[in-house]
C-alpha positions in Angstrom: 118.8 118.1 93.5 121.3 115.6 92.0 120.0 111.6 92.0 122.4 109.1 92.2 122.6 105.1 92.2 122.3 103.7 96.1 123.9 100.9 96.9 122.8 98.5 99.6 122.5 95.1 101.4 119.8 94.4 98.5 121.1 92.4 95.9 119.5 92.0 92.3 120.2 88.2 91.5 119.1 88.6 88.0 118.7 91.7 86.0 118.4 92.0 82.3 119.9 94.3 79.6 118.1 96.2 77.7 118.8 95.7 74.2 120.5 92.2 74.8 119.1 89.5 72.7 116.3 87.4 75.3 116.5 83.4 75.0 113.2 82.5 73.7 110.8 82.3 76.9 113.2 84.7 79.4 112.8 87.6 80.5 114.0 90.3 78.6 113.8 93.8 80.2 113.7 94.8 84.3 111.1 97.7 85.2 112.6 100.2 87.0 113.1 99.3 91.4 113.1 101.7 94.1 114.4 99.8 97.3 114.4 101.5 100.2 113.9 101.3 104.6 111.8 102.3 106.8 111.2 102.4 110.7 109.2 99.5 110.6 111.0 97.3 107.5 111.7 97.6 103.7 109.9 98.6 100.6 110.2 97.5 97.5 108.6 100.1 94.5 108.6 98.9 91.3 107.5 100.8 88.0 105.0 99.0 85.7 102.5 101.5 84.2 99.9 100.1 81.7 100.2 96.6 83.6 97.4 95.3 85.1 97.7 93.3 88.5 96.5 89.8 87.1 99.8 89.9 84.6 102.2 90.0 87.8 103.4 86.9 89.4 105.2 88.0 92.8 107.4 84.6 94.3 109.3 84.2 97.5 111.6 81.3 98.3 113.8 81.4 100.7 115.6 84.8 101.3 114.5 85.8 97.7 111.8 88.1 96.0 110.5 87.1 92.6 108.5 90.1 90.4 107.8 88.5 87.6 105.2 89.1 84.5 103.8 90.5 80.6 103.7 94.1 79.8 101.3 93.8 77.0 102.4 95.8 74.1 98.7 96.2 72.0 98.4 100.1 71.3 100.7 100.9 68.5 99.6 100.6 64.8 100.9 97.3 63.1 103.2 98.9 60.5 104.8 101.8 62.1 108.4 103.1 62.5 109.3 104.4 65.4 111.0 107.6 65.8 112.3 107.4 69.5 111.4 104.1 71.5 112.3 103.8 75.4 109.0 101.9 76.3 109.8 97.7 77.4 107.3 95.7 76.2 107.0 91.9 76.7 108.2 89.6 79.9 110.3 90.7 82.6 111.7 89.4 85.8 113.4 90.7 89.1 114.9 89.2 91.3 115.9 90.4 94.8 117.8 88.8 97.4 116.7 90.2 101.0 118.5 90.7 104.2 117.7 88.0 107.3 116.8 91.1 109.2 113.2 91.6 106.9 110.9 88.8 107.0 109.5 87.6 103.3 106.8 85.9 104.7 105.2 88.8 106.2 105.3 90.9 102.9 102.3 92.7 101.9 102.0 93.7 98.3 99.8 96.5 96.5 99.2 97.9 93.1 97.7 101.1 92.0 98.6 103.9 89.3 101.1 101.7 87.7 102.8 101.0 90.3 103.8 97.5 92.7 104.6 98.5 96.1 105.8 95.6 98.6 106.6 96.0 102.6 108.5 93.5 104.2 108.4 93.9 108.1 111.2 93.7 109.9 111.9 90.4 111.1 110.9 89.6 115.1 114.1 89.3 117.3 113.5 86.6 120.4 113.4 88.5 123.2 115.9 87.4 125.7 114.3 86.7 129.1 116.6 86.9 132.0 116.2 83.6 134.0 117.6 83.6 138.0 118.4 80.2 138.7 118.2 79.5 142.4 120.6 76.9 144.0 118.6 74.2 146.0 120.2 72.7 148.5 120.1 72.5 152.1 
């Protein structure tokens, strides 16, 4: 089964290169995203393993969802050369703009095994009530 890049209503507002050189203080890598729909809204799945929940800072404003937070990097010797290294470590940030058709404010969020998993219900259409107007008069 071949994968391949979505695209989507979901916009990333900010996302980080890997490799680029991080102003002191910013973010500097973006954990993997999964974005997808459901019948009942959208979920946003985000890779962090070896986090732990307290060292995520999740932000909405607006239209916009804010993942934010420290992947600790405190298990590798001090002095050591690495061979092969495709691990982030350090502070990272996404930054998703959402559709008006999901409601922010209704997100739940959840972490276990590593990783964040938000929903965001759809948002609640008025329902239009039909209104027969009677004429009074004589």
């Amino acid at each position: 089964m071949a994968m391949c890049k979505v695209s989507s209503s979901v916009h990333f507002v900010t996302r980080s290169t890997a490799g680029s050189q991080a102003e002191p203080g910013r973010a500097h890598w973006v954990p993997n995203t999964d974005v997808y729909t459901t019948d009942s809204g959208l979920v946003v799945k985000v890779e962090l393993a070896g986090m732990r929940s307290e060292h995520l800072e999740i932000t909405v404003e607006g239209n916009r969802l804010r993942i934010a937070g420290n992947r600790p990097d405190g298990c590798r010797a001090a002095h050591c050369s690495f061979l092969v290294m495709e691990i982030s470590y350090g502070p990272f940030e996404s930054l998703l703009e959402v559709p008006s058709d999901y409601d922010l404010s209704q997100a739940k969020a959840a972490y276990l095994n590593g990783f964040l998993r938000i929903d965001v219900p759809l948002a609640q259409r008025p329902v239009k009530r039909s209104r027969v107007l009677v004429a009074e008069g004589d």
